[in-house]
C-alpha positions as a printed NumPy array, in Angstrom:
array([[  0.   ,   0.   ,   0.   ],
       [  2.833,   2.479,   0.78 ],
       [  4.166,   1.513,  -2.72 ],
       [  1.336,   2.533,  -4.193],
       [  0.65 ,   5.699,  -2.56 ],
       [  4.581,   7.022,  -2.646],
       [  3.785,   6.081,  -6.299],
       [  0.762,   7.957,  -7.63 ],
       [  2.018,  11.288,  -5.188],
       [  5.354,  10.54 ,  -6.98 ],
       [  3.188,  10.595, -10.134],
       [  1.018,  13.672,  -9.222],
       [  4.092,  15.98 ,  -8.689],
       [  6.013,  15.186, -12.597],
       [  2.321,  15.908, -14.069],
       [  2.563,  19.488, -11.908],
       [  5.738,  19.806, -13.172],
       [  4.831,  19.378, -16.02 ],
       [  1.923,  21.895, -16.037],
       [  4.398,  24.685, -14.061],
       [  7.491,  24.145, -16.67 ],
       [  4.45 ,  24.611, -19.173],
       [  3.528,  28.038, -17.453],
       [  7.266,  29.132, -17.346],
       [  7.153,  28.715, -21.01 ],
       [  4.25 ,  30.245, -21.737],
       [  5.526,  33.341, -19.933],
       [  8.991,  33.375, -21.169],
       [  6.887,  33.453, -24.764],
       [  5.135,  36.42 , -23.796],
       [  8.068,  38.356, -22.412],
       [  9.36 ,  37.898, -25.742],
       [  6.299,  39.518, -27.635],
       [  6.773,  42.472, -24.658],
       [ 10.215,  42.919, -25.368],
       [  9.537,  42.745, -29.553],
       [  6.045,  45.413, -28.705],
       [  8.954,  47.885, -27.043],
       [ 11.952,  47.828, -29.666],
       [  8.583,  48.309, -32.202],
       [  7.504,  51.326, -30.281],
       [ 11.192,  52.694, -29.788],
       [ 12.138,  52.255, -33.085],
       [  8.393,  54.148, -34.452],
       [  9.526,  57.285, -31.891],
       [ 12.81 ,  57.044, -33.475],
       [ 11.556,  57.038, -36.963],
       [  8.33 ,  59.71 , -36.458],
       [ 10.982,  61.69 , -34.91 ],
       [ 13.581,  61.467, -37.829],
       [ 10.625,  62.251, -39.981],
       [  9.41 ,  65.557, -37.671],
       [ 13.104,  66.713, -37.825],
       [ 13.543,  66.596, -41.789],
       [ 10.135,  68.128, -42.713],
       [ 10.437,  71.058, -40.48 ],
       [ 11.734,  74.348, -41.967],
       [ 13.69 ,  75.173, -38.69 ],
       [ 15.39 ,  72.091, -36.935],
       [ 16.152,  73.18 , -33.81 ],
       [ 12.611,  73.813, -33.222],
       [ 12.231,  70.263, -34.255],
       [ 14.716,  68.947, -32.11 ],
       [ 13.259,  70.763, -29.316],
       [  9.792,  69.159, -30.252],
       [ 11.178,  65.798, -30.627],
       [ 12.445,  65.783, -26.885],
       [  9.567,  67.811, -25.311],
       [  7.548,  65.899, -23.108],
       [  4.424,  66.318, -25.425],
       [  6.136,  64.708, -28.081],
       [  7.917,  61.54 , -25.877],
       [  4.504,  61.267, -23.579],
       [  2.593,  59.156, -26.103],
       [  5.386,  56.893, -26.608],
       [  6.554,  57.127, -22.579],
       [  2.42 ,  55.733, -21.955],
       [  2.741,  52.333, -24.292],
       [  6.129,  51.838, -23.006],
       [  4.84 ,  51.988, -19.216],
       [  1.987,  49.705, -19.809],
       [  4.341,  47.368, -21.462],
       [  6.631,  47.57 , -18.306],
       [  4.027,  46.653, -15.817],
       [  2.783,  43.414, -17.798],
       [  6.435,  42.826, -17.756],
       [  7.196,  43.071, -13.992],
       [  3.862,  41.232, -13.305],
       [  4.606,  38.676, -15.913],
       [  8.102,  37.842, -14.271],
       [  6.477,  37.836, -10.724],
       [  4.601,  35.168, -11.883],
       [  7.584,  33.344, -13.808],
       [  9.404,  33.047, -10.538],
       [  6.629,  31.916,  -8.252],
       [  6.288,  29.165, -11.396],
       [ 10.007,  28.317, -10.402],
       [ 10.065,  28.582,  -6.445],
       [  6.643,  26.373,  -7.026],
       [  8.934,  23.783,  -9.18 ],
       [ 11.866,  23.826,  -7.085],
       [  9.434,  22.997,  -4.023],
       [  8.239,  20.366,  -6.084],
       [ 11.43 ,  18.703,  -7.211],
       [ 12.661,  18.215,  -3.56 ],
       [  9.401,  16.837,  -2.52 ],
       [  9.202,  14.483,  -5.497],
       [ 13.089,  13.512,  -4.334],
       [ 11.766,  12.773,  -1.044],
       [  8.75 ,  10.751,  -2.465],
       [ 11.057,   9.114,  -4.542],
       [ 13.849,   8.2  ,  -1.44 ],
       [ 10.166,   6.408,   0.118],
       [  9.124,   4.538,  -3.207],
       [ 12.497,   3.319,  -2.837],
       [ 12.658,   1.939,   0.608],
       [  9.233,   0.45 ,  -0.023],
       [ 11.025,  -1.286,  -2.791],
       [ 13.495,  -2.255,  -0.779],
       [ 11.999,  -3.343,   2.773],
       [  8.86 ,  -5.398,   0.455],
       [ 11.12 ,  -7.591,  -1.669],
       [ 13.879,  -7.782,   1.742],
       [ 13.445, -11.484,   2.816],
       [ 13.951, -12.344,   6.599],
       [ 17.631, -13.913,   6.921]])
């Protein structure tokens, strides 16, 4: 009976596992599309910005434009938003992995007791 039980927990915690490095993946996926989303929105301020400075008659009144805060606000906004999802999403990537580690030494010590179960039910008395 201890077999068995040491067994299916033994079995329960890979299938977590399984689901959590799953999760991890997930989110390291969707940092990625964050990190893409702000090089995309950098690069567009850097190009609208190129763009303001050679169509304007006087350029240091475009250069003063292009760094004003009226000018870097709409760009400053998406970039923020992006930043939070990131800081959540990597909140959540290393709970994932504390979660996993937790898991790994319990599924060691499941694994130590499938193992003596092994061991003391085929032992024969001398």
């Amino acid at each position: 009976m201890g077999f068995a039980v040491s067994q299916l927990t033994s079995q329960s915690i890979i299938c977590i596992k399984a689901d959590l490095e799953s999760r991890i993946m997930s989110i390291t996926n969707e940092l990625m599309t964050l990190a893409r989303e702000s090089a995309d929105i950098t690069n567009k301020q850097q190009l609208e910005a190129q763009n303001y400075i050679n169509q304007d008659d006087d350029p240091v009144a475009a250069v003063e434009y292009v760094n004003s805060d009226a000018f870097q606000s709409k760009y400053q906004a998406q970039l923020a938003r992006i930043n939070v999802k990131e800081q959540q999403l990597n909140v959540e990537k290393q709970q994932a992995e504390t979660k996993q580690k937790m898991l790994a030494t319990q599924q060691d010590g499941w694994q130590k007791l499938t193992e003596n179960n092994i061991k003391d039910g085929f032992t024969y008395a001398s």
